[in-house]
C-alpha positions in Angstrom: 94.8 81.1 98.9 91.1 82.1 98.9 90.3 84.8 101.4 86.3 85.9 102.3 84.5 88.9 104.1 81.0 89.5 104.8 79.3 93.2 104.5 75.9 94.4 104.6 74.9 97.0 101.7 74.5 100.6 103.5 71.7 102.9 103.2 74.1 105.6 102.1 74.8 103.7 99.0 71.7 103.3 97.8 71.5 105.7 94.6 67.7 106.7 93.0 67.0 103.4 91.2 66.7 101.9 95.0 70.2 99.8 94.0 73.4 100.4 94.9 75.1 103.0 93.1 78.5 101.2 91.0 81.4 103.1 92.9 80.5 101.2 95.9 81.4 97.6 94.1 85.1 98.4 94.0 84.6 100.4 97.3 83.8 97.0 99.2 86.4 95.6 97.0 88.7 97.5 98.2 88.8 97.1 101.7 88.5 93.3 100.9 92.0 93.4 99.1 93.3 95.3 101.6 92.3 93.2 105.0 93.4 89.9 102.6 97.0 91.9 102.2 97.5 92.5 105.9 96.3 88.8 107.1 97.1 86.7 104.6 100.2 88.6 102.8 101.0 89.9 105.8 101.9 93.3 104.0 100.7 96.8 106.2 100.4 99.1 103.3 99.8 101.5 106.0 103.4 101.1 107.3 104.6 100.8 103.5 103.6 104.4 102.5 104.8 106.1 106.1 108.2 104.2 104.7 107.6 106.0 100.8 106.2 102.9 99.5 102.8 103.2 97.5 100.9 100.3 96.8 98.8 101.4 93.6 96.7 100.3 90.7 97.6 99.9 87.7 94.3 98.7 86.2 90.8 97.2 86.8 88.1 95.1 85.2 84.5 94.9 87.2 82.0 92.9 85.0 78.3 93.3 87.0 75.6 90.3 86.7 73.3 91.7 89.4 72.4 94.6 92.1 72.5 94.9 95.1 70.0 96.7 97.0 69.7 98.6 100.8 70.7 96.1 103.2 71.6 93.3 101.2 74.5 91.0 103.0 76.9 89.7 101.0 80.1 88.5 100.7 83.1 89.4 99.0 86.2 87.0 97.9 90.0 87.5 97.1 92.6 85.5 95.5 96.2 86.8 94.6 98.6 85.9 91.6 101.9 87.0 90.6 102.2 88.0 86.7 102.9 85.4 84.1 105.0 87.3 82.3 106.6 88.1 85.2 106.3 92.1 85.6 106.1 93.7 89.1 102.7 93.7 89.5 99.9 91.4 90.7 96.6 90.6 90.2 93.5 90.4 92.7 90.6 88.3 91.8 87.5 89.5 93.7 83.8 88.3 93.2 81.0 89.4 94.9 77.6 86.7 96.1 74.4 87.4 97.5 73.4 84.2 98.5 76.0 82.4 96.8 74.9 84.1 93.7 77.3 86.1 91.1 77.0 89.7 91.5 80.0 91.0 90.8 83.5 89.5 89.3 86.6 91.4 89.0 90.3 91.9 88.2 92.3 94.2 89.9 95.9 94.8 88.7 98.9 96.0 90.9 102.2 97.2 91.8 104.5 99.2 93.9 106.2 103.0 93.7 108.7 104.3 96.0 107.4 108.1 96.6 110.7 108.9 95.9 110.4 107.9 92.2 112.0 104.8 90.2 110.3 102.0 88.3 107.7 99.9 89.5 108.7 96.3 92.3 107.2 93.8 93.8 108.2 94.5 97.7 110.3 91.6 98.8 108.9 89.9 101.7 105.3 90.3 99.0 107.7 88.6 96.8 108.4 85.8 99.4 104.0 85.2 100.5 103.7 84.5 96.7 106.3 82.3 96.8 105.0 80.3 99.4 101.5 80.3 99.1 102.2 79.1 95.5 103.8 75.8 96.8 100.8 75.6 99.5 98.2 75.5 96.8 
């Protein structure tokens, strides 16, 4: 259940070394996971949160091989997994290429609040794309 988007570095997130500063990795990261949970998961965390369900981060890992630099196009990845040991929560793995090159590889962990309070889920129609893009693979 791979997933891919190309970007183009921006001029604004160029810092004084003439590189891209580091918030902008898990900035482009970001909206990667997010567009791969709409299409492919076919979850609107938009629609979650008006319903008092907050999709949030529990933890992440970023390990950087190389920069990026003012206009560099590059692409970023996304796979999904549930939990092995079966908690609430999954895990994103994003990478980052320049030219089909390694720039960035990362883990991003997690998992679902209801505003209202209450322990951490796994929304169940989330629940249900794992399911099925596990038997797919």
């Amino acid at each position: 259940m791979g997933y891919e988007l190309s970007y183009t570095v921006k001029p604004e997130h160029i810092d004084f070394q003439d590189i891209m500063d580091g918030l902008y990795y898990p900035y482009y990261m970001e909206d990667c996971r997010h567009r791969f949970v709409k299409d492919i998961l076919h979850l609107d965390i938009r629609e979650e949160a008006q319903r008092g369900v907050n999709a949030v981060l529990s933890q992440y890992t970023i390990r950087f091989f190389r920069p990026l630099r003012r206009d560099d196009a590059f692409v970023v990845t996304c796979q999904v997994s549930p939990d092995e040991s079966g908690k609430p929560q999954i895990h994103f793995h994003q990478e980052m290429l320049r030219d089909g090159k390694l720039i960035a590889s990362a883990t991003f962990t997690a998992t679902f609040v209801a505003t209202s309070g209450g322990r951490p889920f796994l929304p169940e129609t989330l629940v249900e794309q794992l399911k099925q893009a596990q038997t797919h693979e």
